[in-house]
Structures are given as C-alpha cells and as structure tokens.
C-alpha positions in Angstrom: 153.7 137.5 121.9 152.7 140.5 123.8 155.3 141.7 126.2 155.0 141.6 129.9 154.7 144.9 131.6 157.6 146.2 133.4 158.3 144.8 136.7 161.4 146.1 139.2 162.8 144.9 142.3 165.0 148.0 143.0 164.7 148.7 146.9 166.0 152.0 146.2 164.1 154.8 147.5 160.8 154.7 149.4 157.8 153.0 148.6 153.8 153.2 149.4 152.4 150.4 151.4 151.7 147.4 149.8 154.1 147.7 146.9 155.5 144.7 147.3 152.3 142.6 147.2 151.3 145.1 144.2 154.1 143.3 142.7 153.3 140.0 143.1 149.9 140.7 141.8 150.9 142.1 138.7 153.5 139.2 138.1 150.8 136.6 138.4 148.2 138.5 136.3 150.9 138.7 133.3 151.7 135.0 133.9 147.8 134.1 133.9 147.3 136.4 131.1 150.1 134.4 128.8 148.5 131.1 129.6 144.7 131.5 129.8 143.7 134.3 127.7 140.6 133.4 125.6 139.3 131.2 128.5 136.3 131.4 130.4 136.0 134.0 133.3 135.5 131.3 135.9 138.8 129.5 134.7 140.7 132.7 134.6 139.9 133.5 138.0 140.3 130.2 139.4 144.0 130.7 138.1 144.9 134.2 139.2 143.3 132.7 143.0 145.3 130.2 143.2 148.4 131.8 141.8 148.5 134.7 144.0 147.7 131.8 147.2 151.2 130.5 146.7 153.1 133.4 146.6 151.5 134.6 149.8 149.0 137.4 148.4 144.9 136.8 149.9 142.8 137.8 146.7 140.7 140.8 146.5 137.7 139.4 145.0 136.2 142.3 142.7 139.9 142.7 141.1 140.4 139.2 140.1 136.8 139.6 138.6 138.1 142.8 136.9 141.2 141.0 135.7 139.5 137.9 134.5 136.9 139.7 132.4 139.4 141.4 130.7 142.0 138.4 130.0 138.8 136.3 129.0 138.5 138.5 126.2 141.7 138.2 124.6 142.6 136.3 121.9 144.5 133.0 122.5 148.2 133.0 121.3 149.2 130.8 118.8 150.9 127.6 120.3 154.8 128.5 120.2 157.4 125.8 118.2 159.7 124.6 120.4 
C-alpha cells in the first residue's frame, strides 16, 4: 500500500487563505485514490465530487478532471486479508 501524503492540523502559526479547504481536498483525493484507482475517469470523478460535497468543499471542475486522470491510471491494489 502506498502511503498517504502528509496531512497536519496544527493551528500554529499563520496560514494562506484557503488552507483549510486545501486540506480537505487533499484528504478526500488520498481516500479516493485508495479506493478507486484503476477505475474509469468518469467514476473517479464522480467520487472525488461527491466526497468533497459532504465535507463542505464546492469542486473545482478542471482539478477533479486533473486528479481523476491521474488516479485512473494507477494500478488497482491488491484486495487486503482481513
């Protein structure tokens, strides 16, 4: 399994705008990207829409493209023994 890239909640120091939605993004496209690599562009992005919907984040269309492309080209993971 690949790892996840590094996420942190510190709120110390400042921040740019829009960090904290940055985070969510990046959270759901690492989710998405454990789940449905390997699957079709349409299905990836259908996933990372409606992801980033519940956690309050209004998709920028032409990133979610950019993301889906790329996780549609992964290979699937093997399934993992429970």
């Amino acid at each position: 399994m690949e790892p996840l890239a590094p996420v942190s909640f510190s709120s110390a120091g400042r921040h740019p705008v829009g960090w904290q939605m940055q985070l969510r993004v990046d959270y759901v496209v690492n989710q998405v990207m454990q789940t449905h690599r390997g699957q079709s562009e349409e299905v990836v992005a259908r996933a990372i829409n409606e992801s980033l919907r519940t956690f309050g984040v209004v998709p920028n269309g032409r990133q979610i493209a950019q993301y889906a492309a790329v996780i549609a080209q992964l290979p699937q993971l093997p399934p993992r023994d429970a």
